[in-house]
C-alpha positions in Angstrom: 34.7 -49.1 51.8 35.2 -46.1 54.0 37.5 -44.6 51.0 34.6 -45.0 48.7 32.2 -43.1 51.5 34.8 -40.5 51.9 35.1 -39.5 47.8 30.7 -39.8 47.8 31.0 -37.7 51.1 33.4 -35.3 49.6 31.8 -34.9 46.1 28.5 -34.3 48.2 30.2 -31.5 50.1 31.6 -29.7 46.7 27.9 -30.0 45.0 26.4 -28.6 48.1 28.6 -25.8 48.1 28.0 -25.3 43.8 24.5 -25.6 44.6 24.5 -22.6 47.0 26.9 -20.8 45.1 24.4 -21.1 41.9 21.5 -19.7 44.4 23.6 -17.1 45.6 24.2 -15.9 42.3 21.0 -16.0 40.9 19.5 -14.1 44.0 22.2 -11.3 44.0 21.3 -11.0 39.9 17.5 -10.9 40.4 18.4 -8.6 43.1 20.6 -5.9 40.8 17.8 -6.6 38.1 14.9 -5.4 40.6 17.4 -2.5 41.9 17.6 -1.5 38.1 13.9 -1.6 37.2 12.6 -0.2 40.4 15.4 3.0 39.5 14.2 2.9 35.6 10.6 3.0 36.9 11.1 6.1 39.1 13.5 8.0 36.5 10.7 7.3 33.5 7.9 8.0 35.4 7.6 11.5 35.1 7.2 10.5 30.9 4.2 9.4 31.6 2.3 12.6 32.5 0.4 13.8 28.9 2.4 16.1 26.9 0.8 18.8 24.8 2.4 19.8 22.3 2.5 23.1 20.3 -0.4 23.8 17.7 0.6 24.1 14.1 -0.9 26.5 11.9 -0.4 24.6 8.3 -1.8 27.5 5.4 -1.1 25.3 2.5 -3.5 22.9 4.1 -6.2 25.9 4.2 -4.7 26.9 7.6 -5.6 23.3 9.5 -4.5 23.0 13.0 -2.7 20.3 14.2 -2.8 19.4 17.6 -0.4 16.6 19.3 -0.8 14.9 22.8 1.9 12.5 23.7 2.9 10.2 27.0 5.8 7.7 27.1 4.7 4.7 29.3 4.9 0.5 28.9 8.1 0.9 26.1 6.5 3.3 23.6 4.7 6.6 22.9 1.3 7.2 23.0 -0.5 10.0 21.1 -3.4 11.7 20.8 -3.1 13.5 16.7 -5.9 15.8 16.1 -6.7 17.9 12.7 -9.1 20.8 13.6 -10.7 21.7 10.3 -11.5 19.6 7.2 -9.1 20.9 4.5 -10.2 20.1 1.1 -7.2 18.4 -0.1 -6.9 16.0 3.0 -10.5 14.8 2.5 -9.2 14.5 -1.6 -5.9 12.2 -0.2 -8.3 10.5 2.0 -11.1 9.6 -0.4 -8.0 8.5 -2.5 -6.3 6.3 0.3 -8.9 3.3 0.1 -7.3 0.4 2.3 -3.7 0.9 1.7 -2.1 -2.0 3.5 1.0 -1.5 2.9 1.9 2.1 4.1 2.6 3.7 0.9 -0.5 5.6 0.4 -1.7 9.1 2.0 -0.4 10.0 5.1 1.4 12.5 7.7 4.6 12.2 9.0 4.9 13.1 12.9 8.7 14.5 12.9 10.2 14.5 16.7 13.3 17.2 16.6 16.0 17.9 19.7 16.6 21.3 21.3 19.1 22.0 18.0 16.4 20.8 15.6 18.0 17.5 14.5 15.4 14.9 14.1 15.1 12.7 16.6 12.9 10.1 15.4 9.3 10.8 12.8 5.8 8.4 12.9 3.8 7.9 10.1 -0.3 8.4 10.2 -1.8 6.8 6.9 -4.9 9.1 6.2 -6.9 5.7 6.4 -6.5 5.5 9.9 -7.9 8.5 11.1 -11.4 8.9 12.4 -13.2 11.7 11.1 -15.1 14.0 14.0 -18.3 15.7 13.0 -20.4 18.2 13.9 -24.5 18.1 14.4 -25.7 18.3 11.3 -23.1 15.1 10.0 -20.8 17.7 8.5 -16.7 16.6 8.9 -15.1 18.8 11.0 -11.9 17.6 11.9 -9.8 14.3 11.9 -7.7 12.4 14.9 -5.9 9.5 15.3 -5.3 7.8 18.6 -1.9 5.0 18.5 1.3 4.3 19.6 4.6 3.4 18.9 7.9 2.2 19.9 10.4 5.0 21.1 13.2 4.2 23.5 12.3 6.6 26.8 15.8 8.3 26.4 15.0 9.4 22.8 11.2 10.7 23.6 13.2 12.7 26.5 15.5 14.6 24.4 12.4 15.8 22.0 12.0 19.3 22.2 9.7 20.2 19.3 8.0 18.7 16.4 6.9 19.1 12.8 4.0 17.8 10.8 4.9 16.9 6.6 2.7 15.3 4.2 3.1 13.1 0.6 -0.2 14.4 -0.8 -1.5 17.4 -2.9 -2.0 20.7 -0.9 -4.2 23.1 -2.2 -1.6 25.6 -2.9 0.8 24.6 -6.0 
C-alpha cells in the first residue's frame, strides 16, 4: 500500500508543479500582452488628435472646395468630408445615384498618398451618402459625409497628403 500512496503522492506533486507552471505562464503572457497594449496605446495616441487636412480647389467641378478632417482612434479612421459649394454636375451624379447598394454608382475617392506621393491607401464616398447642407432660404449649399474606416495606425501615420477623384461627369469635357 505505501507504494501505491507514494506513485498518487508523487503524480500529485508533478500536477501541482504543471499546474503552477500553466499559471505562471499565463500570467507572464497577459503580463507582456498588457506591456504591449499599454506601449501601443501611448505611441498611437497622438493619432487621435483631429487632423485637417489641406483644401482642394477642384475647377472642373466649378471650383468646389473640398475640405478633409481625419483622426485615427479604436482601429480605423474617422473623417469629417465636406464639399463647400453645390457644383452642378455633383447634384446631376447625385440625382442619378438613387440607392445604389452595391458601390458602383456615383462617388469620390479619398486617395491617402506618402511624403513621395505613392498612394498609401484611397476610401470611397458614394454620392448617396452624403448629407446635403443648406442655407436659409432651403437652397443646397454644400455636401459632407461623416464615417469611418479601417486603416492600420502605421499606414494613417505615414500619410502625408491627399487627393480627391471622381467616376462622374464634370462640367468641363
Amino acid at each position: 500500500m505505501g507504494a501505491v500512496r507514494g506513485f498518487f503522492l508523487g503524480a500529485l506533486k508533478i500536477a501541482v508543479v504543471i499546474v503552477l507552471a500553466v499559471v505562471l505562464l499565463v500570467a507572464l503572457g497577459w503580463g507582456g500582452y498588457s506591456l504591449y497594449e499599454g506601449w501601443d496605446a501611448a505611441k498611437n495616441a497622438p493619432l487621435g488628435k483631429t487632423r485637417t487636412w489641406p483644401e482642394l480647389v477642384i475647377h472642373p467641378l466649378g471650383n468646389a472646395k473640398f475640405k478633409l478632417s481625419t483622426a485615427w482612434r479604436d482601429g480605423g479612421l474617422h473623417y469629417q468630408f465636406t464639399v463647400d459649394s453645390y457644383p452642378p454636375a455633383v447634384d446631376a451624379a447625385w440625382r442619378g445615384a438613387g440607392s445604389d447598394v452595391l458601390g458602383g454608382g456615383p462617388k469620390f475617392t479619398l486617395t491617402f498618398l506618402d511624403q513621395q506621393g505613392f498612394k498609401l491607401f484611397e476610401h470611397e464616398v458614394p454620392l448617396n451618402r452624403l448629407t446635403h447642407a443648406v442655407d436659409q432660404s432651403g437652397k443646397a449649399v454644400g455636401m459632407s459625409a461623416k464615417d469611418q474606416t479601417y486603416v492600420t495606425a502605421d499606414t494613417y501615420r505615414r500619410a502625408a497628403s491627399w487627393e480627391v477623384t471622381w467616376n462622374f461627369r464634370s462640367s468641363d469635357p
